[in-house]
N, C-alpha and C positions, 0 to 999 in steps of 0.2 A: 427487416430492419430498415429504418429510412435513414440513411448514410447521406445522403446527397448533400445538405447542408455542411454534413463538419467535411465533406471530401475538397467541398469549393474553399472551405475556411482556411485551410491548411495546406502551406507548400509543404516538398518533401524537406524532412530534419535536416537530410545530411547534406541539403548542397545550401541552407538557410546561414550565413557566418554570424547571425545575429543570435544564433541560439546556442553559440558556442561558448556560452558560459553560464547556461539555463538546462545541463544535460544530466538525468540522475539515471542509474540504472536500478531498474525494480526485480529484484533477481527472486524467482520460484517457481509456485502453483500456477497452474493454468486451469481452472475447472469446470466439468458442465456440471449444473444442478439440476437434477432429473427431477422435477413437479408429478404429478401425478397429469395436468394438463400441457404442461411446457418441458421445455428443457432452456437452457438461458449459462451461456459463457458466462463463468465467473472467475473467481479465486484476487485476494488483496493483488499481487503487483500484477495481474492483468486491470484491476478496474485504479488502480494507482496512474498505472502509465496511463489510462483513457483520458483521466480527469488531467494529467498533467499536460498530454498533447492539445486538450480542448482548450485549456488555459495557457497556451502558447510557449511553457516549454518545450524542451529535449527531451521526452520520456525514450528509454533503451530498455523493452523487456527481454529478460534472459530467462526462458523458459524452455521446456522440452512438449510436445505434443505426439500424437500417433499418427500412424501415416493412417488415416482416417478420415470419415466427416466432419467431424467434430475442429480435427487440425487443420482440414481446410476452410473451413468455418472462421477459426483464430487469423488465418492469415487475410483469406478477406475480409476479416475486420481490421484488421489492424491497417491494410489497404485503403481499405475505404476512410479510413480515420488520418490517412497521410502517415502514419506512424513508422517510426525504423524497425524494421523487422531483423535486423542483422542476430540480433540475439535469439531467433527461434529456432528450436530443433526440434527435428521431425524422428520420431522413434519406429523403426520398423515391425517391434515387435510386441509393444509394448501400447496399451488407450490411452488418447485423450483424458487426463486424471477426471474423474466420475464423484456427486457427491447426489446420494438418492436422499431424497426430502422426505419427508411423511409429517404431515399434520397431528397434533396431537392437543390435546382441551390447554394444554400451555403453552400451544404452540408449537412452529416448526421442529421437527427433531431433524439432523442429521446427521449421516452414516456416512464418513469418509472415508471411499476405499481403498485398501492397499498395494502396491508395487503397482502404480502409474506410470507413466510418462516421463511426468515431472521430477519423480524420485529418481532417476537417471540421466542428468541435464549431464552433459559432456565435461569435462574440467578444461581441457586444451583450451575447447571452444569455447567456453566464459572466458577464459583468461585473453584472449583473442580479441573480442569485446570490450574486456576492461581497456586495453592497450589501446584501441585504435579510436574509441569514444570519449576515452578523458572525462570521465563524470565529477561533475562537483559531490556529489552524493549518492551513495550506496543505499537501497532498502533494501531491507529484509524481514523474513519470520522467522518461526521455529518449525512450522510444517513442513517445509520443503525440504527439511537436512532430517529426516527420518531414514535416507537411503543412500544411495551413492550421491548425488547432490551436494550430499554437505563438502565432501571433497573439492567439488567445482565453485562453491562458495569460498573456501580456503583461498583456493588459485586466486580463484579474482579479487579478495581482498588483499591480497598479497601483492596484485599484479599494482592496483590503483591508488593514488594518493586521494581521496576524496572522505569528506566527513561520513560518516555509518550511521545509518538511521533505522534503529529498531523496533520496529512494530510487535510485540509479544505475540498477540495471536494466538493462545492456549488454545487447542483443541484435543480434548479428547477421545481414545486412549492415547495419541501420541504426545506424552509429552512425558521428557523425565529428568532429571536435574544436571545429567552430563550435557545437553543440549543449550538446555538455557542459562548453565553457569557458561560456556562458552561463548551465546549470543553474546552476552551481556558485556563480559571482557574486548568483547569487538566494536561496542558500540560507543559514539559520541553523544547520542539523544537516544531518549526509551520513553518509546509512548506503550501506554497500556490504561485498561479502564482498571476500574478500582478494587475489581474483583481479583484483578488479574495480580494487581500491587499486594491485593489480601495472602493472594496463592504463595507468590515469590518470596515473602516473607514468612510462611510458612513451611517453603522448602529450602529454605537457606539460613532459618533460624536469628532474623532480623529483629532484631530489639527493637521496643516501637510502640508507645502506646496507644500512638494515633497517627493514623494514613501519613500525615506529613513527615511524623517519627522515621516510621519506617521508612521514605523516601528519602529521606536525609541517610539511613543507615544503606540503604542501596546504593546512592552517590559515590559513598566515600568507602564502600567498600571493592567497588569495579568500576573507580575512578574517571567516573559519567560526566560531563558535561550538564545534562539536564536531564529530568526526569520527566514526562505531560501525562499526567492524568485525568482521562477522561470519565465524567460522572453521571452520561445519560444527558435527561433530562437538568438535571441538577447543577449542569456545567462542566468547566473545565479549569483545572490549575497544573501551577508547574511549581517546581522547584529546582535553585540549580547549584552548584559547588561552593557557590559562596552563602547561598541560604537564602537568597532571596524571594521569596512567592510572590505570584501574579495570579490572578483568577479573573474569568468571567461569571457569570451567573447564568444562569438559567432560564427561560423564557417559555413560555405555555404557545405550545403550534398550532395552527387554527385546525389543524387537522393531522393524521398520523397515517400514512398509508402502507409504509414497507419501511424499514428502517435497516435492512440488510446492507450491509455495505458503506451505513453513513459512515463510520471508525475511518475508511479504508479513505473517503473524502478528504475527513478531518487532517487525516495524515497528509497525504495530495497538498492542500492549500497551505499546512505547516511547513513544508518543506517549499512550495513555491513562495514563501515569507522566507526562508531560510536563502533563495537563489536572489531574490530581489534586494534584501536587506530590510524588509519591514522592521520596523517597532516590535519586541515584543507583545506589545498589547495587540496589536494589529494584527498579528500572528494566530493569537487566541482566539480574538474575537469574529476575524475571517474565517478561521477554520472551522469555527462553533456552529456561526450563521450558515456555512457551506453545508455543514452536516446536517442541521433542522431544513434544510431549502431541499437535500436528499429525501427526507423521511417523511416528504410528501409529493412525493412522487414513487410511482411504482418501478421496481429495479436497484442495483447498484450502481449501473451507468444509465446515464439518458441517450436518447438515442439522436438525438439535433443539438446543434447547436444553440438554439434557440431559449436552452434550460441557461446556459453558462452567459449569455450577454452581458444579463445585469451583472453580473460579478464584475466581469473583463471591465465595465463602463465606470463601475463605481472603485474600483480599483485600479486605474485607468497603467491596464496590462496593455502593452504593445503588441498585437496582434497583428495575422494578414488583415488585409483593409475588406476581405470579402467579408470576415466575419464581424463588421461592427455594423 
C-alpha cells in the first residue's frame, strides 16, 4: 500500500486543537475480504474513519481485531494514515473479522463469518473512548451488535452527548427486528438505500404507498431527525420531521470500476457536511459526487492522497498544508 502521501498529509488527531470540533467515532466491523487473488481491509466504519481522516477530520475508530496479521495490518494503516487509534482492541483469542468473496454471474457473493473480533469490542473500553474523545457524532451499523458488542455500543452511547448517525447496513443472515428497531430508537439521521427502506418497512409494517410514504412513517414513528436515501445510480433524497424533501439526480459515470464501499463514502462526506455546517443541498450533492468519484476507482479506500485533493480544494476543507 503506498501510505507515504496521506502519512505526510496528516498530523497526529490528538495533539491537532483544530480538530476538536471535527471528531465522530465510527464504532464496529473491521474486516478482511478474502478475493480469490487479494485480501484487502475492509468493513463501513474502518473505510468511514479513512475517508474522514483523508478529508481532515477527527475520525476515532472503535473496533476489536485479532492478535494477528491481519490486526497488525489494521494498525499500520491506521498509522500510516495519522489516524487515532485509541479506539482499537486487539482480541487474543478470537480473528481479524473475515468476509470470503466468490464471484458469481451476478456478481460478488459474500459470506460473512461468524464470532470475530469485532463481535466482542470491550464495553469499559468504548466507554473510555466516548469519554475522553468528545465526538460530535456517533456512526453505526447493525452488523457489529450481532454479539457482545452491542453491549459496548450501549456504554458508549450512553457515555457521549453527540448526534447518532445510522448507517443500516442489512447484511444477511444477520439481521433481525430486535436490532434494528433498537438502532433506530438511537438514531438522529438514518441513511439507507432504498432497498434497505423497502425491507424496514416491511419488518415493522410501515404504511406507505411510496418510498417517501414510508419514510415519513419511519420518521415519526422512532422520532428521526432525517431520513437519506440513497438510490444507486438514480441519486439520492432525504426527508426530515418536518416533511421537507431535497434530492439530487443522478448522473451517467464515464466509467464504473468497483463500486464496493461507495455508501460507506457517501456516508464520510454526509457527516463531514454535518461537522462543517454545509447547506443541505451541499450535503447531498458532495456526498453523491464523492460516491460516483469512488465507483471509479478500484477499492473502498484509495490508497494516496492524491484521489481526495480535488474534493479538499473545491470544497475548500482546511487541511495540513502538505496535503494541498
Amino acid at each position: 500500500m503506498n501510505t507515504s502521501s496521506l502519512a505526510a498529509a496528516r498530523r497526529p488527531a490528538e495533539t491537532d486543537a483544530a480538530l476538536a470540533g471535527q471528531t465522530v467515532i465510527a464504532f464496529g466491523e473491521t474486516l478482511v475480504d478474502q478475493f480469490l487473488d487479494r485480501n484487502v481491509l475492509d468493513g463501513a466504519p474502518f473505510n468511514v474513519a479513512c475517508h474522514l481522516g483523508a478529508l481532515g477530520a477527527h475520525p476515532v475508530l472503535v473496533t476489536r481485531a485479532g492478535k494477528d496479521a491481519w490486526g497488525d495490518q489494521l494498525q499500520q494503516t491506521l498509522s500510516a494514515r495519522r489516524l487515532d487509534a485509541r479506539g482499537v482492541q486487539r482480541d487474543p483469542a478470537r480473528p481479524t473479522g473475515r468476509v470470503k468473496v466468490t464471484e458469481t454471474e451476478s456478481g460478488p457473493a459474500f459470506e460473512i463469518l461468524p464470532d470475530q473480533a469485532y463481535d466482542h469490542i470491550h464495553a469499559s473500553l468504548a466507554r473510555m473512548v466516548g469519554l475522553s474523545s468528545h465526538p460530535q457524532i456517533v456512526y453505526f451499523g447493525t452488523l457489529s451488535q450481532r454479539g457482545e458488542s452491542r453491549r459496548a455500543l450501549r456504554e458508549l452511547l450512553g457515555t457521549v452527548d453527540a448526534r447518532v448517525f445510522l448507517d443500516a447496513n442489512l447484511h444477511d443472515p444477520w439481521v433481525d427486528a430486535q436490532t434494528v428497531r433498537w438502532s433506530l430508537q438511537q438514531a438522529d439521521v438514518v441513511k439507507l438505500n432504498e432497498n434497505e427502506l423497502a425491507r424496514i418497512g416491511r419488518l415493522f409494517a410501515l404504511d406507505g404507498e411510496t418510498p417517501q410514504d414510508c419514510a415519513r412513517v419511519l420518521l415519526s414513528s422512532f422520532d428521526l431527525e432525517r431520513v437519506v436515501v440513497t438510490c444507486g445510480g438514480a441519486g439520492v433524497w432525504t426527508l426530515d420531521r418536518a416533511g421537507r424533501i431535497e434530492s439530487v439526480n443522478g448522473t451517467a459515470l464515464p466509467q464504473t470500476v468497483d463500486c464496493v464501499g461507495a455508501g460507506d463514502g457517501f456516508a464520510a462526506v454526509f457527516m463531514l457536511g454535518m461537522l462543517h455546517g454545509w447547506s443541505l443541498a451541499e450535503q447531498l450533492s458532495r456526498a453523491d459526487a464523492f460516491a460516483r468519484a469512488l465507483c471509479q476507482v478500484r477499492g473502498a479506500v484509495p490508497d494516496t492522497q492524491r484521489f481526495y485533493l480535488p474534493f479538499i480544494r473545491a470544497w475548500q476543507i482546511e487541511v495540513d498544508a502538505a496535503s494541498s
